[in-house]
C-alpha positions in Angstrom: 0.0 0.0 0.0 1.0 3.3 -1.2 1.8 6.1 1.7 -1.1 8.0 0.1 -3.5 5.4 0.3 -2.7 4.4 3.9 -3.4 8.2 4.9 -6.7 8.6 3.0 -7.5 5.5 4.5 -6.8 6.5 8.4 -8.2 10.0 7.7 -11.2 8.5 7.1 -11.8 7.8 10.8 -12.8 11.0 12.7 -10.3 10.5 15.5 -7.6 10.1 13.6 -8.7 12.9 11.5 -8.7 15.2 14.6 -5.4 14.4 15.5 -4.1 15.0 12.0 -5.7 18.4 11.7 -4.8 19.3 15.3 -1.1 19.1 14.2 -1.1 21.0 11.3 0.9 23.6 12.6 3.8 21.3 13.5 3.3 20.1 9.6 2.9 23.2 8.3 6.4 24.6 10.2 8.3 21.3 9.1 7.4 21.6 5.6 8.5 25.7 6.2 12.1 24.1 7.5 12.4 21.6 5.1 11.8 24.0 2.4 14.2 26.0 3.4 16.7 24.2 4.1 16.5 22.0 0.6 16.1 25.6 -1.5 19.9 26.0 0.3 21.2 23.3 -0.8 21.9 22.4 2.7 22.1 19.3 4.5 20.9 18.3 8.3 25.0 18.1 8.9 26.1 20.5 7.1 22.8 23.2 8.6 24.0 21.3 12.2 27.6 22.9 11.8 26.3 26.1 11.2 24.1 26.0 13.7 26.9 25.1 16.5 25.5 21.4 17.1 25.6 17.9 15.8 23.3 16.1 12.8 21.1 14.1 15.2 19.6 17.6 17.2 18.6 18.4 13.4 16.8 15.0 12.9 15.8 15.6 16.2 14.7 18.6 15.8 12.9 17.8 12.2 11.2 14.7 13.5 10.0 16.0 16.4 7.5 18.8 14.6 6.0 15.8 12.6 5.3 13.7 15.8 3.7 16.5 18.2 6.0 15.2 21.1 8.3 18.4 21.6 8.4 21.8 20.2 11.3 23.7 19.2 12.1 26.8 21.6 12.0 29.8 19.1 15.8 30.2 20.0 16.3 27.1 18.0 14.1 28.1 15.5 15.9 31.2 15.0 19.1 29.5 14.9 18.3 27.4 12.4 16.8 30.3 10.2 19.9 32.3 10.5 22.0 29.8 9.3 19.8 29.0 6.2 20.0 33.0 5.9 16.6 34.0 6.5 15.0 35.4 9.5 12.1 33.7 11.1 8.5 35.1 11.4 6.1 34.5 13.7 2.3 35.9 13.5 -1.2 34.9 15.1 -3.7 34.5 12.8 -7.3 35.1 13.5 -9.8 32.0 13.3 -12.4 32.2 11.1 
Protein backbone atom coordinates (compact mmCIF):
# COMPACT_ATOMS: atom_id res chain seq x y z
CA UNK A 1 0.00 0.00 0.00
CA UNK A 2 0.99 3.33 -1.24
CA UNK A 3 1.84 6.08 1.71
CA UNK A 4 -1.14 8.02 0.11
CA UNK A 5 -3.47 5.41 0.27
CA UNK A 6 -2.71 4.36 3.94
CA UNK A 7 -3.42 8.20 4.86
CA UNK A 8 -6.69 8.58 2.96
CA UNK A 9 -7.46 5.52 4.49
CA UNK A 10 -6.78 6.48 8.38
CA UNK A 11 -8.18 9.97 7.69
CA UNK A 12 -11.17 8.46 7.08
CA UNK A 13 -11.81 7.77 10.78
CA UNK A 14 -12.82 11.04 12.75
CA UNK A 15 -10.32 10.45 15.53
CA UNK A 16 -7.59 10.09 13.62
CA UNK A 17 -8.65 12.91 11.49
CA UNK A 18 -8.75 15.21 14.64
CA UNK A 19 -5.40 14.39 15.52
CA UNK A 20 -4.10 14.99 12.01
CA UNK A 21 -5.70 18.38 11.69
CA UNK A 22 -4.81 19.25 15.28
CA UNK A 23 -1.12 19.10 14.21
CA UNK A 24 -1.14 21.01 11.30
CA UNK A 25 0.93 23.56 12.62
CA UNK A 26 3.84 21.34 13.55
CA UNK A 27 3.29 20.05 9.64
CA UNK A 28 2.94 23.22 8.33
CA UNK A 29 6.37 24.60 10.23
CA UNK A 30 8.32 21.29 9.14
CA UNK A 31 7.36 21.57 5.59
CA UNK A 32 8.49 25.74 6.19
CA UNK A 33 12.14 24.14 7.50
CA UNK A 34 12.35 21.62 5.09
CA UNK A 35 11.81 23.96 2.40
CA UNK A 36 14.16 26.02 3.37
CA UNK A 37 16.70 24.23 4.14
CA UNK A 38 16.51 21.96 0.60
CA UNK A 39 16.15 25.62 -1.45
CA UNK A 40 19.89 26.02 0.31
CA UNK A 41 21.23 23.27 -0.84
CA UNK A 42 21.89 22.40 2.73
CA UNK A 43 22.09 19.28 4.50
CA UNK A 44 20.88 18.29 8.25
CA UNK A 45 25.00 18.11 8.94
CA UNK A 46 26.13 20.54 7.14
CA UNK A 47 22.77 23.25 8.61
CA UNK A 48 24.03 21.26 12.24
CA UNK A 49 27.58 22.94 11.77
CA UNK A 50 26.31 26.15 11.24
CA UNK A 51 24.15 25.97 13.69
CA UNK A 52 26.88 25.08 16.54
CA UNK A 53 25.52 21.37 17.13
CA UNK A 54 25.63 17.88 15.77
CA UNK A 55 23.34 16.12 12.75
CA UNK A 56 21.07 14.15 15.21
CA UNK A 57 19.64 17.56 17.16
CA UNK A 58 18.62 18.40 13.37
CA UNK A 59 16.83 15.03 12.90
CA UNK A 60 15.80 15.55 16.24
CA UNK A 61 14.66 18.62 15.78
CA UNK A 62 12.87 17.78 12.17
CA UNK A 63 11.17 14.73 13.55
CA UNK A 64 9.96 15.97 16.44
CA UNK A 65 7.51 18.78 14.63
CA UNK A 66 6.03 15.82 12.55
CA UNK A 67 5.33 13.69 15.79
CA UNK A 68 3.65 16.46 18.20
CA UNK A 69 6.04 15.23 21.12
CA UNK A 70 8.31 18.40 21.64
CA UNK A 71 8.37 21.79 20.16
CA UNK A 72 11.33 23.72 19.19
CA UNK A 73 12.12 26.81 21.62
CA UNK A 74 11.97 29.85 19.07
CA UNK A 75 15.76 30.24 19.98
CA UNK A 76 16.32 27.10 18.03
CA UNK A 77 14.13 28.08 15.51
CA UNK A 78 15.86 31.16 14.98
CA UNK A 79 19.10 29.54 14.87
CA UNK A 80 18.28 27.37 12.38
CA UNK A 81 16.81 30.31 10.15
CA UNK A 82 19.91 32.27 10.54
CA UNK A 83 21.98 29.80 9.30
CA UNK A 84 19.83 28.98 6.21
CA UNK A 85 20.05 32.99 5.89
CA UNK A 86 16.62 33.96 6.55
CA UNK A 87 14.98 35.38 9.53
CA UNK A 88 12.10 33.67 11.10
CA UNK A 89 8.46 35.11 11.42
CA UNK A 90 6.07 34.54 13.69
CA UNK A 91 2.33 35.94 13.47
CA UNK A 92 -1.23 34.93 15.10
CA UNK A 93 -3.69 34.49 12.76
CA UNK A 94 -7.28 35.14 13.53
CA UNK A 95 -9.77 31.97 13.33
CA UNK A 96 -12.42 32.18 11.13
Amino acid sequence: MKHSELKEKALKKKNVRGIYEALEPEFSLLRELLNARQKAGVSQSEIAILMGTKAPAITRLESSLSSGKHSPSIATLKKYANALGCHLEIKLVAKN
